[in-house]
N, CA, C and O atoms as CSV, one atom per row, in Angstrom:
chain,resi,resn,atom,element,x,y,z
A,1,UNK,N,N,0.855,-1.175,0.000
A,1,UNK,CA,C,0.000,0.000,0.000
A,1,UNK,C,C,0.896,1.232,0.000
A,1,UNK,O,O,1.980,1.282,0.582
A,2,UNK,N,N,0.309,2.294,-0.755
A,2,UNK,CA,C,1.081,3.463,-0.672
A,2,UNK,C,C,0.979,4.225,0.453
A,2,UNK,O,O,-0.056,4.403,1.096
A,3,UNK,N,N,2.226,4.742,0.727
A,3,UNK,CA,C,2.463,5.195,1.958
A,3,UNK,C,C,2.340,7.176,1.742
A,3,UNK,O,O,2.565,7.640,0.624
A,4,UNK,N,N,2.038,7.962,2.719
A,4,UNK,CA,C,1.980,9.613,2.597
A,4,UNK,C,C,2.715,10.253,3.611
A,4,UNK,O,O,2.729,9.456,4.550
A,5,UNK,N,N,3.280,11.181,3.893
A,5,UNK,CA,C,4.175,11.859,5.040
A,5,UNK,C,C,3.367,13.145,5.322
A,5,UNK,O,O,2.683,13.798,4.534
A,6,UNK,N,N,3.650,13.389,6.854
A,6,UNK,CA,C,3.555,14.708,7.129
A,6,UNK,C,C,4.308,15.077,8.384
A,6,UNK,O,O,4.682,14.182,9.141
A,7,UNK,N,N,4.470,15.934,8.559
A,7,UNK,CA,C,5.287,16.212,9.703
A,7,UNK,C,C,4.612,16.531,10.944
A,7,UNK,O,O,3.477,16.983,11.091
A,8,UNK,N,N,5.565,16.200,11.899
A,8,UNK,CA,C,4.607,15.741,13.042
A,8,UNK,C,C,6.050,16.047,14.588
A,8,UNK,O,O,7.239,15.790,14.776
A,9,UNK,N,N,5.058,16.634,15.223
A,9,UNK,CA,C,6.206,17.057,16.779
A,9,UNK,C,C,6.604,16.355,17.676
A,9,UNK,O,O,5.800,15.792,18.419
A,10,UNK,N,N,7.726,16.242,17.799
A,10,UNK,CA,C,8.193,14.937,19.094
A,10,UNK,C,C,7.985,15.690,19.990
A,10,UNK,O,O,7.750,16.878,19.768
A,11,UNK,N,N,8.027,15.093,21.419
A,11,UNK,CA,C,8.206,15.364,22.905
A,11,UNK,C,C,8.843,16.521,23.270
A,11,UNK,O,O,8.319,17.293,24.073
A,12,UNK,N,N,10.515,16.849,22.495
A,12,UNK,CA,C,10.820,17.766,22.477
A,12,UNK,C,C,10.715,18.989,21.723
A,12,UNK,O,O,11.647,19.792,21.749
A,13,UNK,N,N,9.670,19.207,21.054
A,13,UNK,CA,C,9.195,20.258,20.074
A,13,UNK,C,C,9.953,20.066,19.092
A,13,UNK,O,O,10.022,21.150,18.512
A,14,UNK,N,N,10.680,19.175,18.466
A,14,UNK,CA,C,11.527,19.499,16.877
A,14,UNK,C,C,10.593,18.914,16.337
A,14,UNK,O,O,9.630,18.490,16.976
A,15,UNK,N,N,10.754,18.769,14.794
A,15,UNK,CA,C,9.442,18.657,13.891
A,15,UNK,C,C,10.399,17.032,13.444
A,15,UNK,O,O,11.613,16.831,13.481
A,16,UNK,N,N,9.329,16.147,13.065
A,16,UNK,CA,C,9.875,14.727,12.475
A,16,UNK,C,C,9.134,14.583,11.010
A,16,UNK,O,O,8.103,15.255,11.023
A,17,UNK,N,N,9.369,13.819,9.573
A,17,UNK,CA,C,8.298,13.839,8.975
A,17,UNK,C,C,8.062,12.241,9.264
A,17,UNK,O,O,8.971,11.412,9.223
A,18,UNK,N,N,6.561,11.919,9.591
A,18,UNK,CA,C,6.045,10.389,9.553
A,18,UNK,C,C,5.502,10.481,8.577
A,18,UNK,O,O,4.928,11.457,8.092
A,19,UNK,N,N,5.711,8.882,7.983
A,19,UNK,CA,C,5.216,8.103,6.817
A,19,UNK,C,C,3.756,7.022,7.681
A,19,UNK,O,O,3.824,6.164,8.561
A,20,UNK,N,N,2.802,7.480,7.065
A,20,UNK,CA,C,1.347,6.572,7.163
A,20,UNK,C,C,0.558,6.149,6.124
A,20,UNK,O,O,0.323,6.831,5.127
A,21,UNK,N,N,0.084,4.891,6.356
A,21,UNK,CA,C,-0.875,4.508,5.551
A,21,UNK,C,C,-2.770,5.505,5.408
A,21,UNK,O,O,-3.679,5.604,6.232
A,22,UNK,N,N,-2.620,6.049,3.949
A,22,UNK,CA,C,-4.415,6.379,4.692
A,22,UNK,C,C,-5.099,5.235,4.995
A,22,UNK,O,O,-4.458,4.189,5.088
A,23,UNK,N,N,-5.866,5.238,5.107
A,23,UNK,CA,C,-7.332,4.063,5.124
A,23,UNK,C,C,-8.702,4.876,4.503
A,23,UNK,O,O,-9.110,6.000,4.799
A,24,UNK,N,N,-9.155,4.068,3.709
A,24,UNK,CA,C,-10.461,4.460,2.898
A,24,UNK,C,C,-11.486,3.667,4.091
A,24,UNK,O,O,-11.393,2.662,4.796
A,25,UNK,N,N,-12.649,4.912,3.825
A,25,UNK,CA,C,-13.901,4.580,4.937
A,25,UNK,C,C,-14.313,3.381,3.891
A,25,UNK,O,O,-13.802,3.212,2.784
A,26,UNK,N,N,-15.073,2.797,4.329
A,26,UNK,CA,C,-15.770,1.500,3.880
A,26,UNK,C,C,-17.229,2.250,2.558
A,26,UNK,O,O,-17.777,1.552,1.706
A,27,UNK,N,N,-17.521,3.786,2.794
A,27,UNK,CA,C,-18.191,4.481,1.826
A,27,UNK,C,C,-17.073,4.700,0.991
A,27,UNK,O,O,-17.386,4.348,-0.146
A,28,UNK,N,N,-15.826,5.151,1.036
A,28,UNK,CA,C,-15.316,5.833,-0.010
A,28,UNK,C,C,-15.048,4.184,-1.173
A,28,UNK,O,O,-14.965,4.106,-2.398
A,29,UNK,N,N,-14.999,3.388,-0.384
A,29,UNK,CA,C,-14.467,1.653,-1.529
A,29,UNK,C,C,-15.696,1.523,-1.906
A,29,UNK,O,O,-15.754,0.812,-2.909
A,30,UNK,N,N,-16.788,1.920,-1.523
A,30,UNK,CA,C,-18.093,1.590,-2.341
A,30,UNK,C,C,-17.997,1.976,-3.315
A,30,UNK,O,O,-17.824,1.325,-4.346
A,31,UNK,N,N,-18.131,3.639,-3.143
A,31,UNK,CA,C,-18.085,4.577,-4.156
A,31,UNK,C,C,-17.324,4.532,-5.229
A,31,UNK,O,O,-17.695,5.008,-6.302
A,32,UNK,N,N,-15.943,3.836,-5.019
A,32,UNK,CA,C,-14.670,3.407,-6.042
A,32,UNK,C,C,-15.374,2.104,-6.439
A,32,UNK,O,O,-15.726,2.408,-7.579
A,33,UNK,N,N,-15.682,1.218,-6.302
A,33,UNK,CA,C,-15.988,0.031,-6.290
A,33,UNK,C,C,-17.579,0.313,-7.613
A,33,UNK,O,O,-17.762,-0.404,-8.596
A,34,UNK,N,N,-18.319,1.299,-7.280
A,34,UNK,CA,C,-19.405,1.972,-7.963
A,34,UNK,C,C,-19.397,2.709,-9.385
A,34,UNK,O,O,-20.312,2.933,-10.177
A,35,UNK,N,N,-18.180,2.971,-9.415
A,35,UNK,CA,C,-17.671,3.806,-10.458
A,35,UNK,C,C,-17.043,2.961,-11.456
A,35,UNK,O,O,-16.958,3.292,-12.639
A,36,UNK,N,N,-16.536,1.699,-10.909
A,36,UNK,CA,C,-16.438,0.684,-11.922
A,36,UNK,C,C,-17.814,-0.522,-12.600
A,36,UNK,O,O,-17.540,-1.582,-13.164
A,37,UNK,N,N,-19.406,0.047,-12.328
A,37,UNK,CA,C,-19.789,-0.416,-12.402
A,37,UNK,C,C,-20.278,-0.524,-13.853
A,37,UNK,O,O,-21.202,-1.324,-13.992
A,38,UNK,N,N,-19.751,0.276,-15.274
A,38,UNK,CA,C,-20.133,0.044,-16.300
A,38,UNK,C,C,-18.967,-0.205,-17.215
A,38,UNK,O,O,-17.820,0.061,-16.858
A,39,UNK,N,N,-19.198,-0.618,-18.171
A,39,UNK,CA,C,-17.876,-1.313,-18.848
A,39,UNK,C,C,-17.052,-0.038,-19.484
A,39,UNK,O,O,-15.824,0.035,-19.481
A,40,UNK,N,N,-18.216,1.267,-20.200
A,40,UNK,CA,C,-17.570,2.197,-20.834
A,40,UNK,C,C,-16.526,2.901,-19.826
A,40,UNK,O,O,-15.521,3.531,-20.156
A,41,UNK,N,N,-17.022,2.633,-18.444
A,41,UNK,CA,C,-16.196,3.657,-17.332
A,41,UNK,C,C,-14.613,2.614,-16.822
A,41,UNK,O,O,-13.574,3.032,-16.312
A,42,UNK,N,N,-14.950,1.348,-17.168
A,42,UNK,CA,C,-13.759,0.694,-17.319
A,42,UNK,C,C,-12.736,0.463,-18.096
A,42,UNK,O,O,-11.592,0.042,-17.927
A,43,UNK,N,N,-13.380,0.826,-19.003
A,43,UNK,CA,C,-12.744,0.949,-20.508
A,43,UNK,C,C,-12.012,2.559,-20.699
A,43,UNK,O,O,-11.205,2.865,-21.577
A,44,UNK,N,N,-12.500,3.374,-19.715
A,44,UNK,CA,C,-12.067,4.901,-19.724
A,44,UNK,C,C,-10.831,4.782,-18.847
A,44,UNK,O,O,-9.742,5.284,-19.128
A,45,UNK,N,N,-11.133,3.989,-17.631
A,45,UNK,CA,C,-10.124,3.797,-16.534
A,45,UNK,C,C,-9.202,3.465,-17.102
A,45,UNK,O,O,-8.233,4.219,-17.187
A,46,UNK,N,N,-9.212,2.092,-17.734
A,46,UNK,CA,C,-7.906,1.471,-18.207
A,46,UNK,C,C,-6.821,2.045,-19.108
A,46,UNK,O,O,-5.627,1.755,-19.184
A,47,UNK,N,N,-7.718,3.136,-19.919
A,47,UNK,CA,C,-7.130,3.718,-20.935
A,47,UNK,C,C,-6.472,4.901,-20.200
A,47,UNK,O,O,-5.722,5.571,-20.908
A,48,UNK,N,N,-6.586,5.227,-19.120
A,48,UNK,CA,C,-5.960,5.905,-17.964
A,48,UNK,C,C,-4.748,5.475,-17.479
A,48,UNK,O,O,-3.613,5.937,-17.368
A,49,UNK,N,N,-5.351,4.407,-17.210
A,49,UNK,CA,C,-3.750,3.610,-16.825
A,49,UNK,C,C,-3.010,3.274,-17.480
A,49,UNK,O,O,-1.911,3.236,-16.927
A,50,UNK,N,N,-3.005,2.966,-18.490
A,50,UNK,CA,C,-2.243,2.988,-19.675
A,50,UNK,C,C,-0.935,3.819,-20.138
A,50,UNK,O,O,0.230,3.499,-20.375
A,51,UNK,N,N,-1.837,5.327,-20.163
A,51,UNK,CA,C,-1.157,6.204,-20.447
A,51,UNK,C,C,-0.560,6.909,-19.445
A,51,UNK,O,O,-0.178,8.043,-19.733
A,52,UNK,N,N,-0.350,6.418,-18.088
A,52,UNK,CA,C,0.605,6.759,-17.007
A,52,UNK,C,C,0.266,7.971,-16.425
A,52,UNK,O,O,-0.848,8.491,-16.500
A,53,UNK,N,N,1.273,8.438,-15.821
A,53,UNK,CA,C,1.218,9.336,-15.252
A,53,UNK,C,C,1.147,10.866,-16.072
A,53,UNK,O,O,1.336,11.882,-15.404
A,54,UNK,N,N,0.972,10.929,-16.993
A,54,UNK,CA,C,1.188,11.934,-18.173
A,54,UNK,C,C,-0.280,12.122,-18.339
A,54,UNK,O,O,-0.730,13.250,-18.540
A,55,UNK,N,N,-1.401,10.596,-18.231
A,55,UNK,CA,C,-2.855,11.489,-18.222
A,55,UNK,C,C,-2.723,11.448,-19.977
A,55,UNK,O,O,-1.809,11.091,-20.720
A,56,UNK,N,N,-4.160,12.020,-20.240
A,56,UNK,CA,C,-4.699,12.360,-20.986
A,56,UNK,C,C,-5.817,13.321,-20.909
A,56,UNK,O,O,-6.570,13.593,-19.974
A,57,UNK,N,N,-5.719,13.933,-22.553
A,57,UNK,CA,C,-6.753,14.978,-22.484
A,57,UNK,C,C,-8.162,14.398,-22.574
A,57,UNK,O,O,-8.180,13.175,-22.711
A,58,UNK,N,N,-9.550,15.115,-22.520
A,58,UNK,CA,C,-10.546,14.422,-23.043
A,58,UNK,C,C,-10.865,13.787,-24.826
A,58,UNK,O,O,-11.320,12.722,-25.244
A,59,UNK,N,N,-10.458,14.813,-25.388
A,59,UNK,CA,C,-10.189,14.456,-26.537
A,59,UNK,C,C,-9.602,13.051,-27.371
A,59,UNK,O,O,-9.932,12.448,-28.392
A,60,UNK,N,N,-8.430,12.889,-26.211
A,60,UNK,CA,C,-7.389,11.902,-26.479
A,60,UNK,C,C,-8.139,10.324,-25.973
A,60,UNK,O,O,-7.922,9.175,-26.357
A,61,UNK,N,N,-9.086,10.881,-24.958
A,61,UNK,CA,C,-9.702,9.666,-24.334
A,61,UNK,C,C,-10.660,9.127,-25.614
A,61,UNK,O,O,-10.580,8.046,-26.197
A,62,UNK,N,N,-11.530,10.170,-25.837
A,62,UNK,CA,C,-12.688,10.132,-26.776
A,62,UNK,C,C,-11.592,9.592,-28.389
A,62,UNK,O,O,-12.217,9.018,-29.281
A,63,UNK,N,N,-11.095,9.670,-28.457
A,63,UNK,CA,C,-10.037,8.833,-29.911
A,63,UNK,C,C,-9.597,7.915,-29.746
A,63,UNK,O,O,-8.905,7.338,-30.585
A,64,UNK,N,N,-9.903,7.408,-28.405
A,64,UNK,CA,C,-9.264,6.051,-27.690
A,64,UNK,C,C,-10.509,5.294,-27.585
A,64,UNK,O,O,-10.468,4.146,-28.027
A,65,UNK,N,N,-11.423,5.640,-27.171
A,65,UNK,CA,C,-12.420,4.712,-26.537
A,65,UNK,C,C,-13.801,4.813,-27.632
A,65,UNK,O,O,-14.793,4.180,-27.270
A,66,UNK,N,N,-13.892,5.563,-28.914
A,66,UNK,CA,C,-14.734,6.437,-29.264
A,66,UNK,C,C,-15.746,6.244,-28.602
A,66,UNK,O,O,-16.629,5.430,-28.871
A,67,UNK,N,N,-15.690,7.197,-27.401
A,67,UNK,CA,C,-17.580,6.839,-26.666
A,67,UNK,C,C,-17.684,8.954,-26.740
A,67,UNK,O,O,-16.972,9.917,-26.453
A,68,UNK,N,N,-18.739,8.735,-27.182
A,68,UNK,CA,C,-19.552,10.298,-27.498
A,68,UNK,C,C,-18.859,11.207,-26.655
A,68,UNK,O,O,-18.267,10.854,-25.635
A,69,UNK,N,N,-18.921,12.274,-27.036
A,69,UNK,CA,C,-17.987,13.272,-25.890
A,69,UNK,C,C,-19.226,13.804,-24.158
A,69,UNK,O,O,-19.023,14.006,-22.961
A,70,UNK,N,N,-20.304,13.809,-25.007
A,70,UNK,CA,C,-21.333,13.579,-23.667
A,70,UNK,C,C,-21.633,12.727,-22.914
A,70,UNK,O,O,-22.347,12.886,-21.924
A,71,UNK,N,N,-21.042,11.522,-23.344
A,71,UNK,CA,C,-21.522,10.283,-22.682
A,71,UNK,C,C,-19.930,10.401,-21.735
A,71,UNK,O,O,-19.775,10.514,-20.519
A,72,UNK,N,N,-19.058,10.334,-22.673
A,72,UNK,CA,C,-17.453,10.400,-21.772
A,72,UNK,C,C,-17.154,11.588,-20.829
A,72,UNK,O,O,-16.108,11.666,-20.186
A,73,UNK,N,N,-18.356,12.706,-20.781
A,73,UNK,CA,C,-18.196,13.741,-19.506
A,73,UNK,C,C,-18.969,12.875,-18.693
A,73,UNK,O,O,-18.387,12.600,-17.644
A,74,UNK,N,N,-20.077,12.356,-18.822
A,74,UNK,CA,C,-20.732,11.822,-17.404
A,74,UNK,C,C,-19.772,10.511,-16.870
A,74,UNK,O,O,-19.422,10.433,-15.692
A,75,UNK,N,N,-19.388,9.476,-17.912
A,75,UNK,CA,C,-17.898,8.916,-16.687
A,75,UNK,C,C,-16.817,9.641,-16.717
A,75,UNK,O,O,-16.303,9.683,-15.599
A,76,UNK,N,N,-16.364,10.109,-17.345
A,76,UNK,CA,C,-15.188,11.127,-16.454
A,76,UNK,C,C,-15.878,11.733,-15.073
A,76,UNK,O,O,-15.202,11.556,-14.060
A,77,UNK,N,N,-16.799,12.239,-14.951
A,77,UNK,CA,C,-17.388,12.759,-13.988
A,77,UNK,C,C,-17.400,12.212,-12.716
A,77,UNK,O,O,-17.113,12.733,-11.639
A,78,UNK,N,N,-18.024,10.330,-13.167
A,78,UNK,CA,C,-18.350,9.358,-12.527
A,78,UNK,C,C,-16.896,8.676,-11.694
A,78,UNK,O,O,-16.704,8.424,-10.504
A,79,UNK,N,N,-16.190,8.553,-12.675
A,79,UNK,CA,C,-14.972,8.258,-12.063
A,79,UNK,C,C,-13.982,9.104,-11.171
A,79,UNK,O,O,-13.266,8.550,-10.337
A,80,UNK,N,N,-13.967,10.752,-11.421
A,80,UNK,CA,C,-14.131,11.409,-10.936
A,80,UNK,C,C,-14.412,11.577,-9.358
A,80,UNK,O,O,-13.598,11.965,-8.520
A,81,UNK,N,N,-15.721,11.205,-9.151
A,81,UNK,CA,C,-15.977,11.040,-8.089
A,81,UNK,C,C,-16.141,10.054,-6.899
A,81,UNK,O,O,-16.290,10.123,-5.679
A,82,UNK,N,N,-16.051,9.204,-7.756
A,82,UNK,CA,C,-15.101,7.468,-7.269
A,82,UNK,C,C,-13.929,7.880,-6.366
A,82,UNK,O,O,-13.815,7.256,-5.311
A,83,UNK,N,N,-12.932,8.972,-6.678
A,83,UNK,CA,C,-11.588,8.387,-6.526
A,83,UNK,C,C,-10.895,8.176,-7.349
A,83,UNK,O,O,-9.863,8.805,-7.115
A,84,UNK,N,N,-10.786,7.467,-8.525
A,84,UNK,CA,C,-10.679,6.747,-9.483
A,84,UNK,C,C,-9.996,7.602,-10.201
A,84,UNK,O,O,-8.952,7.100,-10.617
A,85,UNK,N,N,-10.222,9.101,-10.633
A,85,UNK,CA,C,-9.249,9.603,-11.805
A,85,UNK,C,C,-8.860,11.308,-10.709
A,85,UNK,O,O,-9.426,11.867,-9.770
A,86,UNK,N,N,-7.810,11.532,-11.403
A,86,UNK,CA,C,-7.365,12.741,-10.985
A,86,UNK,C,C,-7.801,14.127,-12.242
A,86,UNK,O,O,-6.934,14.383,-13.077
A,87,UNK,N,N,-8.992,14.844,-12.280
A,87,UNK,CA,C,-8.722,15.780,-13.147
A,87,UNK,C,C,-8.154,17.142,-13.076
A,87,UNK,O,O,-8.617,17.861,-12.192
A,88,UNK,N,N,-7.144,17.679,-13.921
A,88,UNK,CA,C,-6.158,18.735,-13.481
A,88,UNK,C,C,-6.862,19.656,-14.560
A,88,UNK,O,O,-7.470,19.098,-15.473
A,89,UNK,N,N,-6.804,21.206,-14.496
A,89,UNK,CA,C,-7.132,22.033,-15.254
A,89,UNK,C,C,-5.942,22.435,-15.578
A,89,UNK,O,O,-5.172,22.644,-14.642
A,90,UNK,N,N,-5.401,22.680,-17.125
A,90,UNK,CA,C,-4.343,23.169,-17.499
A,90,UNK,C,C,-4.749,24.698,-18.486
A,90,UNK,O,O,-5.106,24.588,-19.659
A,91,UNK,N,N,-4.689,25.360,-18.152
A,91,UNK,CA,C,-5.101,26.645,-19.191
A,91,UNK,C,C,-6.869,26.615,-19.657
A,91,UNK,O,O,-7.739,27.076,-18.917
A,92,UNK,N,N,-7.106,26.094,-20.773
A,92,UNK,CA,C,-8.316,25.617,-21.520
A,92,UNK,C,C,-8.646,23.998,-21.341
A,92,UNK,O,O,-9.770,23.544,-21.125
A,93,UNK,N,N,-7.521,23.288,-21.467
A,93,UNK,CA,C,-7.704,21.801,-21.152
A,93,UNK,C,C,-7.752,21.370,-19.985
A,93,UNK,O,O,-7.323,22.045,-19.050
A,94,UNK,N,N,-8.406,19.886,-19.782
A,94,UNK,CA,C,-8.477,18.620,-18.587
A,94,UNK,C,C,-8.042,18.257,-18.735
A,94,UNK,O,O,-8.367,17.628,-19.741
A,95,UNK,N,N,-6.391,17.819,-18.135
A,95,UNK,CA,C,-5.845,16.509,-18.335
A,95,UNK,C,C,-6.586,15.330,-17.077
A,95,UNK,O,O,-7.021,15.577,-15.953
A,96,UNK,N,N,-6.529,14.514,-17.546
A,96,UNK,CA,C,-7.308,12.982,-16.809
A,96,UNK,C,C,-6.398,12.230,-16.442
A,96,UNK,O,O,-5.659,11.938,-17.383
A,97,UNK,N,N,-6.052,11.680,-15.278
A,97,UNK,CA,C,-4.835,10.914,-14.573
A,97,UNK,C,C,-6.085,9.690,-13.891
A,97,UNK,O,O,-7.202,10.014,-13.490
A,98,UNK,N,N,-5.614,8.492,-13.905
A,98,UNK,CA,C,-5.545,7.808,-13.244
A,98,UNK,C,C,-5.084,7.948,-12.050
A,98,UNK,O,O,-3.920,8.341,-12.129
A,99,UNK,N,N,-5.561,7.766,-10.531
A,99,UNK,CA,C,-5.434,8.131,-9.161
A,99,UNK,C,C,-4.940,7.092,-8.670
A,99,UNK,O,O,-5.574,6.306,-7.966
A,100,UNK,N,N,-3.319,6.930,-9.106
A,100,UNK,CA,C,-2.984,5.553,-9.002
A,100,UNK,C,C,-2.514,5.057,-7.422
A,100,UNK,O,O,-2.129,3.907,-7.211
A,101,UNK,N,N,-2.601,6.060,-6.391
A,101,UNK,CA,C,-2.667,5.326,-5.104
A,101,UNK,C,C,-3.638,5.339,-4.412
A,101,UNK,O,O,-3.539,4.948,-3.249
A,102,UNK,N,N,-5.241,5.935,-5.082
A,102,UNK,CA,C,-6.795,5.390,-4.357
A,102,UNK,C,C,-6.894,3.964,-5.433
A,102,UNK,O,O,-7.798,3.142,-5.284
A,103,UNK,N,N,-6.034,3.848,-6.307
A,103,UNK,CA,C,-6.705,2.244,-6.862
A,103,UNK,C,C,-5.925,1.509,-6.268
A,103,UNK,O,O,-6.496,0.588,-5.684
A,104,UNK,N,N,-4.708,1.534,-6.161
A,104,UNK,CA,C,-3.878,0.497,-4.915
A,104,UNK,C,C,-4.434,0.383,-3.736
A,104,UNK,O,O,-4.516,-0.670,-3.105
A,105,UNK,N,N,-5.003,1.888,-3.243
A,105,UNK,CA,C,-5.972,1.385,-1.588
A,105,UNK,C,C,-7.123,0.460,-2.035
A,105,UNK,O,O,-7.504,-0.409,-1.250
A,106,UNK,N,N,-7.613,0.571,-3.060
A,106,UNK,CA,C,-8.733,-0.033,-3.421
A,106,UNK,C,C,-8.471,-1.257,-3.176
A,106,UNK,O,O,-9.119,-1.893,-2.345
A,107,UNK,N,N,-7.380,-1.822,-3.936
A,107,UNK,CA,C,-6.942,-2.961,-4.467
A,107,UNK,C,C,-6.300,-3.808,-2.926
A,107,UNK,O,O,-6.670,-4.957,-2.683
A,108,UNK,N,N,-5.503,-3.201,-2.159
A,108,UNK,CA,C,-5.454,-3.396,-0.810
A,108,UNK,C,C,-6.501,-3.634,0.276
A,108,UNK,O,O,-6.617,-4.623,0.999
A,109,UNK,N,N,-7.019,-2.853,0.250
A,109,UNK,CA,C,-8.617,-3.259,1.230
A,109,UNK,C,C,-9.295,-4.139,0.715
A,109,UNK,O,O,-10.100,-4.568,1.541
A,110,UNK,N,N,-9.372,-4.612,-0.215
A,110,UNK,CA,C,-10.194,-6.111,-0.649
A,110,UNK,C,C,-8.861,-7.259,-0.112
A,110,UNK,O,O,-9.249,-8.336,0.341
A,111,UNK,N,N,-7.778,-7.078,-0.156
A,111,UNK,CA,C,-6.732,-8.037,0.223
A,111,UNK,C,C,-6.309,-8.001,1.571
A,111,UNK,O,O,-5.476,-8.807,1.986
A,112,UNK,N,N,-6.874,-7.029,2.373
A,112,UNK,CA,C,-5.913,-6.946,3.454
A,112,UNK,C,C,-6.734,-8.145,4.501
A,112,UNK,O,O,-6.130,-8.668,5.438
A,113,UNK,N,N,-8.301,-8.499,4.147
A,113,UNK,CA,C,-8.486,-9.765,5.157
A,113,UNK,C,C,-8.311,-11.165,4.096
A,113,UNK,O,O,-8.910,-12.210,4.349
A,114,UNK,N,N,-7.910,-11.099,3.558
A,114,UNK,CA,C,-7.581,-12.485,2.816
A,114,UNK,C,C,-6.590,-13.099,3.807
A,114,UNK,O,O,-5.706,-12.663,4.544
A,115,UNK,N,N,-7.284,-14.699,3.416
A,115,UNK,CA,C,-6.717,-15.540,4.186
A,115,UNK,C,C,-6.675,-15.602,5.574
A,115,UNK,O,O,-5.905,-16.389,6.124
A,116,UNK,N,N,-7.683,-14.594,6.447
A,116,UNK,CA,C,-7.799,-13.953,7.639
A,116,UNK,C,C,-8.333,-15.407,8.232
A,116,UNK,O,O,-7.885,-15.502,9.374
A,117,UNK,N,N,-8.982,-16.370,7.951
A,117,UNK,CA,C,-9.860,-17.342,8.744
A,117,UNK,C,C,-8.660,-18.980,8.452
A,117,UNK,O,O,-8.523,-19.902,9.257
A,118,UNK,N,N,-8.096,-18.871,7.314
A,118,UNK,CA,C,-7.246,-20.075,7.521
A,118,UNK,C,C,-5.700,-19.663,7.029
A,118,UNK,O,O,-5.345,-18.500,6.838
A,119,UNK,N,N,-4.896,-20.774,6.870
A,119,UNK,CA,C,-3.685,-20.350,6.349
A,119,UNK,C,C,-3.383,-20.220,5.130
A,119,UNK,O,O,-3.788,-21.063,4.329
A,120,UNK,N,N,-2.582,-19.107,4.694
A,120,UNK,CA,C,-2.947,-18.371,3.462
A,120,UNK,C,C,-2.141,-19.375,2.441
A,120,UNK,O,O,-1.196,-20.097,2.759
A,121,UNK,N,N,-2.621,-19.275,1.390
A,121,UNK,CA,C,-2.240,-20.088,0.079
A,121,UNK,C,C,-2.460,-19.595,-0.998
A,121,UNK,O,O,-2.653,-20.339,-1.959
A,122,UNK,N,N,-2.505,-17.783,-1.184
A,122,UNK,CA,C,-2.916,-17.130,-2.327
A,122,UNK,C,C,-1.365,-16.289,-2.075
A,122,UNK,O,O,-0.856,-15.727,-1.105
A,123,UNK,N,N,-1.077,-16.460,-3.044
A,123,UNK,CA,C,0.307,-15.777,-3.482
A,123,UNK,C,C,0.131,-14.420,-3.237
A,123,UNK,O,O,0.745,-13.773,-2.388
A,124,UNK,N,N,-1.120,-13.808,-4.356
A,124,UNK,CA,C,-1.677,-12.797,-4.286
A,124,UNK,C,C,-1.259,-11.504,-2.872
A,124,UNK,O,O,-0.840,-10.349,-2.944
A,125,UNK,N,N,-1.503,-12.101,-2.071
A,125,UNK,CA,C,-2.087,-11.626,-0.635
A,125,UNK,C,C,-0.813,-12.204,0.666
A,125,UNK,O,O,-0.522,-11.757,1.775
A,126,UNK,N,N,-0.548,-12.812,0.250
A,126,UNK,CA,C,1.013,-13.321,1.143
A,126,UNK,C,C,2.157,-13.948,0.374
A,126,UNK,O,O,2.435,-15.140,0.243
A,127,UNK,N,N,2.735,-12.901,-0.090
A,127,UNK,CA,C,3.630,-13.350,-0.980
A,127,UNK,C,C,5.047,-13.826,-0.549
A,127,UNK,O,O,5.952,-14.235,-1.277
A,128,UNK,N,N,5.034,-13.700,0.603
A,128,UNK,CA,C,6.500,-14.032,1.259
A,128,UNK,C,C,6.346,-15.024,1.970
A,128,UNK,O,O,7.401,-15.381,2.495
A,129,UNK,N,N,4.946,-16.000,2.369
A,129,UNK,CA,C,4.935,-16.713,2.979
A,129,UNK,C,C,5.303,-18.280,1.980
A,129,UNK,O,O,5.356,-18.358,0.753
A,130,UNK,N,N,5.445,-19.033,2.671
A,130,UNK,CA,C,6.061,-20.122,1.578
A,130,UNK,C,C,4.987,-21.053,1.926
A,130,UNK,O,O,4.743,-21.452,3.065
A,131,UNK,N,N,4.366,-21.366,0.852
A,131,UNK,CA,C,3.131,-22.599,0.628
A,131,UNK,C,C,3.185,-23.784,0.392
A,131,UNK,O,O,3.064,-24.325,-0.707
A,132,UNK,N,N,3.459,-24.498,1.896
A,132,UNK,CA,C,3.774,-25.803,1.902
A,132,UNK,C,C,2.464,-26.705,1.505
A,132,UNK,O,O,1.355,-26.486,1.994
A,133,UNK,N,N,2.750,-27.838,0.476
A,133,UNK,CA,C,1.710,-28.522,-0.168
A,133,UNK,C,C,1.524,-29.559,0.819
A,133,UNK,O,O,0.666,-30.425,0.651
């Protein structure tokens, strides 16, 4: 899971920076979890991730995915408000980012009780443990 810093005061008043995990409320993984609920908005995501951290414009999405430019504001919108994409205003343009450490929390909070009731045997989810047959 991705980790965030902020600085924080010891005992003796000097400043330290700590590294923490956030945690998503159990509404905000719905809501992410919700936003993947149609294929065009998955098909928008992916094409997000794809193109890295550099994003894309709307334009660039809509030449990628051809889904209508009205239909691709209401999931941009949708995803948007998931969590799911980062939109930046640059001058006249949106660039569109993939929010690539709310999809790792995402992707973490469905894994973090795996294997919680017996001993784990999904690689996935305990990868350092060694899976004796």
């Amino acid at each position: 899971m991705s980790t965030q810093s902020r600085t924080a005061k010891t005992a003796d008043n000097s400043e330290i920076d700590v590294e923490f995990v956030p945690v998503l409320a159990v509404e905000e993984v719905a809501q992410g979890f919700a936003a993947l609920g149609s294929e065009a908005r998955l098909e928008v995501l992916m094409c997000l991730v794809r193109a890295g951290t550099s994003g894309l414009l709307v334009g660039q999405i809509q030449a990628r995915t051809q889904i209508p430019a009205s239909t691709l504001a209401h999931h941009l919108r949708f995803l948007a408000q998931g969590g799911l994409i980062i939109q930046e205003k640059q001058g006249r343009s949106v660039v569109n980012r993939a929010a690539f450490a709310h999809l790792e929390m995402l992707g973490d909070y469905l894994l973090k009780e795996c294997c919680a009731d017996e001993r784990c045997e999904a690689p996935v989810c305990c990868p350092d443990e060694e899976n004796e047959t």
